[in-house]
N, C-alpha and C positions, 0 to 999 in steps of 0.2 A: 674037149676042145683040143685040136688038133697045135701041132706046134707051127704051121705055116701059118693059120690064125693069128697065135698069139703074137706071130714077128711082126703078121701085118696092123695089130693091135698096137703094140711097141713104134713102129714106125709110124705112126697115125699122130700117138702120141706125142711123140719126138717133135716131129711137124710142125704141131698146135704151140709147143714150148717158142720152140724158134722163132716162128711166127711170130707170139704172141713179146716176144723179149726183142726183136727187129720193133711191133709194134711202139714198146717202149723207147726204143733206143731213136725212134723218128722221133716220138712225142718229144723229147726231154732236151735234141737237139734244137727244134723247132723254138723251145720256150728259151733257150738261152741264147740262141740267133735274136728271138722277139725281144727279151731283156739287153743283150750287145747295141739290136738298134735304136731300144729305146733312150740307152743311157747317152748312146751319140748326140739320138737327137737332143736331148737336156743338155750335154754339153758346148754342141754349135749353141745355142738358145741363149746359152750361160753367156759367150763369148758377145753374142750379139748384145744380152742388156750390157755388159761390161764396155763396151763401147762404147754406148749413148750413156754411161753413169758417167764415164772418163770426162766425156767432150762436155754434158751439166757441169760437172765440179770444174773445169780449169776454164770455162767459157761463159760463167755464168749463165747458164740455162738451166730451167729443169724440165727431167724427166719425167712424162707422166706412162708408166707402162699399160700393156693392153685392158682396157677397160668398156665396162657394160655402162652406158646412158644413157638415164631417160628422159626424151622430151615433154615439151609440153604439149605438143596433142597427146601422150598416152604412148608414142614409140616407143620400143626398147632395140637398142642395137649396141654389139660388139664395133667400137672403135679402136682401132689398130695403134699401137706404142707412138706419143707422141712429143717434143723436143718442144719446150718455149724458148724462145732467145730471144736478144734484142733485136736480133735480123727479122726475124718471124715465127712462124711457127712451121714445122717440119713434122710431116706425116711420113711415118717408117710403117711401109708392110713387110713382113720377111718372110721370104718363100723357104724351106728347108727340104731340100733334096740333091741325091748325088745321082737322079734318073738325068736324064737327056729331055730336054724342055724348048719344045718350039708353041712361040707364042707371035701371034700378029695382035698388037697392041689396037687394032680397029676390030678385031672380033670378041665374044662374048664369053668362046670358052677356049683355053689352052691344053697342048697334048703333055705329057709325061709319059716316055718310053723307056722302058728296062726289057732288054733282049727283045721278046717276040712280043711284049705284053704293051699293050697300052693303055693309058688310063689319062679320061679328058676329064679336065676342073673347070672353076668359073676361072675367067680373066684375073688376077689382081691390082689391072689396072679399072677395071670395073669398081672392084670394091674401094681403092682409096678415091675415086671420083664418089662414088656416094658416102662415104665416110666426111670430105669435106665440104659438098649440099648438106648434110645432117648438119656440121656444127656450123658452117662458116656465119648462114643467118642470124649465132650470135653471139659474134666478134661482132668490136668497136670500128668502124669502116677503116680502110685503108690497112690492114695488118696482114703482110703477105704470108701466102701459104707454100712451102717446098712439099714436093712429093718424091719419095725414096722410095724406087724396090728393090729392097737386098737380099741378094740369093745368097742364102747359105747349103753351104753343100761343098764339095771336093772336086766338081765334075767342072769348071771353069769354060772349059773348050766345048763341052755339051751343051750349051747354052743358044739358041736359036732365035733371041727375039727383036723383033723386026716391027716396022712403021711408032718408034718408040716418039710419043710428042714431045716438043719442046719443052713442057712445061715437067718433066719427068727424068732423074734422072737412075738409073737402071746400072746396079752396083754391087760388084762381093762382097762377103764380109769384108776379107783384108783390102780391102780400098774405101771404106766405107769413113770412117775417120776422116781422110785425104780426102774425099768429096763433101764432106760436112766442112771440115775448116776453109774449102776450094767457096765454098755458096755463102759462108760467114765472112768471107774476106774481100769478097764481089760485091755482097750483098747491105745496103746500106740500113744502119742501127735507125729503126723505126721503133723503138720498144726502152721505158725504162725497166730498172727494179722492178717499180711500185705495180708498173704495167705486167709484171710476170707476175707479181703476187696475187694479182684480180684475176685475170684469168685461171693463173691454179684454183683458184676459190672458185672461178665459175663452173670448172668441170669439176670442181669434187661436190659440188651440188648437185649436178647434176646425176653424177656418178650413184649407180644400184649399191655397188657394194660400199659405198661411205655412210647410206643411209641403216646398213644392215645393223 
């Protein structure tokens, strides 16, 4: 075996190391990028129930967070974090991104843009319109329903969304507070105690995992 061989043997070698230690060194950034944005996202998440705990405790309302229901035909569906109060009941969907979000509120699915990438979702105003068709049939008549969607995210000025209806209102986290006390303070007390404590009992009946 000649010595130009073995350099080119040596070299070959070398290569595969580098290669293979580059390969490493992408994998291990990757999973602590994916655990930095995981922990984000838990953290905004955190922020958002800590809000709707605040505004239950000093406003007597409660919180009921995101929960699995089953009806009585035999449906099962995720219904999105929900607020009883005297005023009514407040349905909170919360969007969590710091991507660039153009949404027309009359169509069925919305864009998320990060640099050259785009990625289309369902509406979310889609889903709290059938979140409150699911339950509303049974509530006691006359007990008004608010709809909240609050972006959480960093990206404020990203934010695109347009023909939003009257009956909606479309909110940061850090305003989100300020618009809860704004719709309680507008909004006339239709609801006692006794009336939050039935209803909490209607949805924990209903509720998959209170049966579990």
């Amino acid at each position: 075996m000649n010595q130009e061989y073995i350099k080119w043997i040596g070299i070959g070698i070398a290569g595969f190391v580098a290669l293979l230690i580059m390969i490493i060194v992408i994998v291990v950034l990757a999973k602590k990028s994916k655990k930095r944005r995981l922990a984000e996202q838990a953290r905004k998440n955190s922020e958002f129930v800590q809000v709707l705990t605040d505004f239950g405790k000093y406003n007597e309302a409660i919180y009921l967070p995101k929960q699995t229901l089953k009806f009585e035909e035999g449906q099962i569906h995720d219904i999105a974090p929900l607020l009883l109060s005297k005023n009514g009941i407040f349905v909170l969907y919360h969007l969590v991104s710091d991507a660039k979000i153009e949404g027309n509120c009359l169509e069925r699915e919305w864009v998320k843009k990060e640099g050259n990438k785009k990625k289309i979702f369902p509406s979310p105003i889609m889903k709290i319109d059938e979140n409150i068709k699911l339950f509303s049939k049974y509530l006691p008549a006359g007990i008004p329903i608010y709809s909240l969607l609050v972006i959480v995210g960093d990206n404020k000025e990203a934010l695109d969304i347009y023909n939003v209806p009257g009956y909606l209102v479309v909110t940061p986290l850090n305003e989100l507070m300020s618009n809860l006390m704004a719709i309680k303070e507008q909004a006339p007390v239709k609801l006692t105690r006794q009336n939050l404590i039935e209803l909490n009992e209607m949805f924990r009946n209903m509720s998959v995992q209170a049966k579990k």
